[in-house]
C-alpha positions as CSV (number, residue, x, y, z in Angstrom):
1,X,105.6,140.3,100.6
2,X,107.2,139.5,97.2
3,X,105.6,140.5,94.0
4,X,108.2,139.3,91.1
5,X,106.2,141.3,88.5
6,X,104.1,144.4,88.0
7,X,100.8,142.1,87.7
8,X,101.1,140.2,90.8
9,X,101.9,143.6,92.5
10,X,98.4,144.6,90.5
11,X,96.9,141.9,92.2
12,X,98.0,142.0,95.3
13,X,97.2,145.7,96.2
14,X,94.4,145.8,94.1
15,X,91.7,143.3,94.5
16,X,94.0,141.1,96.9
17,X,93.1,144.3,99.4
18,X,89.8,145.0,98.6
19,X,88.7,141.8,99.1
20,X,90.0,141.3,102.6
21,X,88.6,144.4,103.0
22,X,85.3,143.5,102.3
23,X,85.6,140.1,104.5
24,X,86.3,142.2,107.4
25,X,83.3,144.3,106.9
26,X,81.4,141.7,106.3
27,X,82.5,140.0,109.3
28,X,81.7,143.3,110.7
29,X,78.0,143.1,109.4
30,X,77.9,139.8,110.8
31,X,78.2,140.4,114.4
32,X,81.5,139.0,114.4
33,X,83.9,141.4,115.0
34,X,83.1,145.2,116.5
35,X,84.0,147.8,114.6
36,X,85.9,149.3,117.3
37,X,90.2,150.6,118.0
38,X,90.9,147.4,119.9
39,X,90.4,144.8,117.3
40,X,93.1,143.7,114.9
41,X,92.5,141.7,112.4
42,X,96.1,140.0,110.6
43,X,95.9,138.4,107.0
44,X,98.3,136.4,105.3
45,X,97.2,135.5,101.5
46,X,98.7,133.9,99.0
47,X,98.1,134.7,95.3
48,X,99.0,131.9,92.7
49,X,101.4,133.9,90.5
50,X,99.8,133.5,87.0
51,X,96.1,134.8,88.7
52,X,94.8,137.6,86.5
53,X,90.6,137.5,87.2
54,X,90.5,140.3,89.2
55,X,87.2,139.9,90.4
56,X,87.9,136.3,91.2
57,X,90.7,137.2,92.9
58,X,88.7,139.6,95.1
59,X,85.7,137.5,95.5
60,X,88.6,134.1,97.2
61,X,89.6,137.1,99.3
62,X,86.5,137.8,100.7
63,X,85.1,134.6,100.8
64,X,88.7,133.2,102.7
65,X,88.7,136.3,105.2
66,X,85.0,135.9,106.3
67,X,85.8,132.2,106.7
68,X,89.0,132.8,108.5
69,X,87.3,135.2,111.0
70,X,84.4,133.0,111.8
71,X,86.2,130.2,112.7
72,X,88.6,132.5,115.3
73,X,85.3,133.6,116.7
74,X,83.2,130.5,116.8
75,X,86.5,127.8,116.5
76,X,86.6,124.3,115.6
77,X,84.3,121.4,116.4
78,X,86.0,119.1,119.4
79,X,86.1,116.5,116.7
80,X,88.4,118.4,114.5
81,X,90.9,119.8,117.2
82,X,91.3,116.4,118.6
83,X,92.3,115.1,114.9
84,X,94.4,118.3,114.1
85,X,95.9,117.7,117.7
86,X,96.6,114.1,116.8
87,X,98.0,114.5,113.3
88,X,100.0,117.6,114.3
89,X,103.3,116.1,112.8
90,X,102.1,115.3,109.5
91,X,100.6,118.7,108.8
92,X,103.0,119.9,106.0
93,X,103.0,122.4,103.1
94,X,103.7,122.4,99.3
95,X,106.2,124.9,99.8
96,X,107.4,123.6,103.3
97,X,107.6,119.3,102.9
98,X,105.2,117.2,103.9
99,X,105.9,116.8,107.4
């Protein structure tokens, strides 16, 4: 992880945290996951660099986990694998090239 400045740092390990937090409980609270030693849970974020609504910040984080988390439990339709799948070498990435 790279925070350039106090803020992002802030952000990150502030509400960043918290909300991924909460996603997991909720997840939790929503028979997805047990709340048990043998579940792991692994979170990559990204935080766009001028972000400075905390509670905005927080609420994407929760929101993206609880997302992220149902669709390892319950995965994709057949539909959408098959297309992923299929378009596998044009996936790119802002920071990566388009593929």
């Amino acid at each position: 992880m790279s925070a350039d400045t106090p803020a992002v740092e802030a952000m990150v390990f502030g509400p960043c945290q918290v909300g991924i937090a909460r996603g997991v409980l909720d997840a939790v609270a929503d028979r997805l996951l047990e709340a048990d030693q043998d579940t792991l849970v692994l979170v990559s974020l990204w935080l766009e660099a001028g972000a400075r609504a905390e509670d905005a910040v927080c609420g994407a984080a929760r929101t993206a986990t609880l997302s992220a988390v149902r669709e390892a439990v319950h995965g994709r339709s057949t539909s959408d694998v098959g297309r992923l799948v299929r378009d596998r070498d044009r996936i790119g990435h802002p920071f990566y090239g388009a593929g």
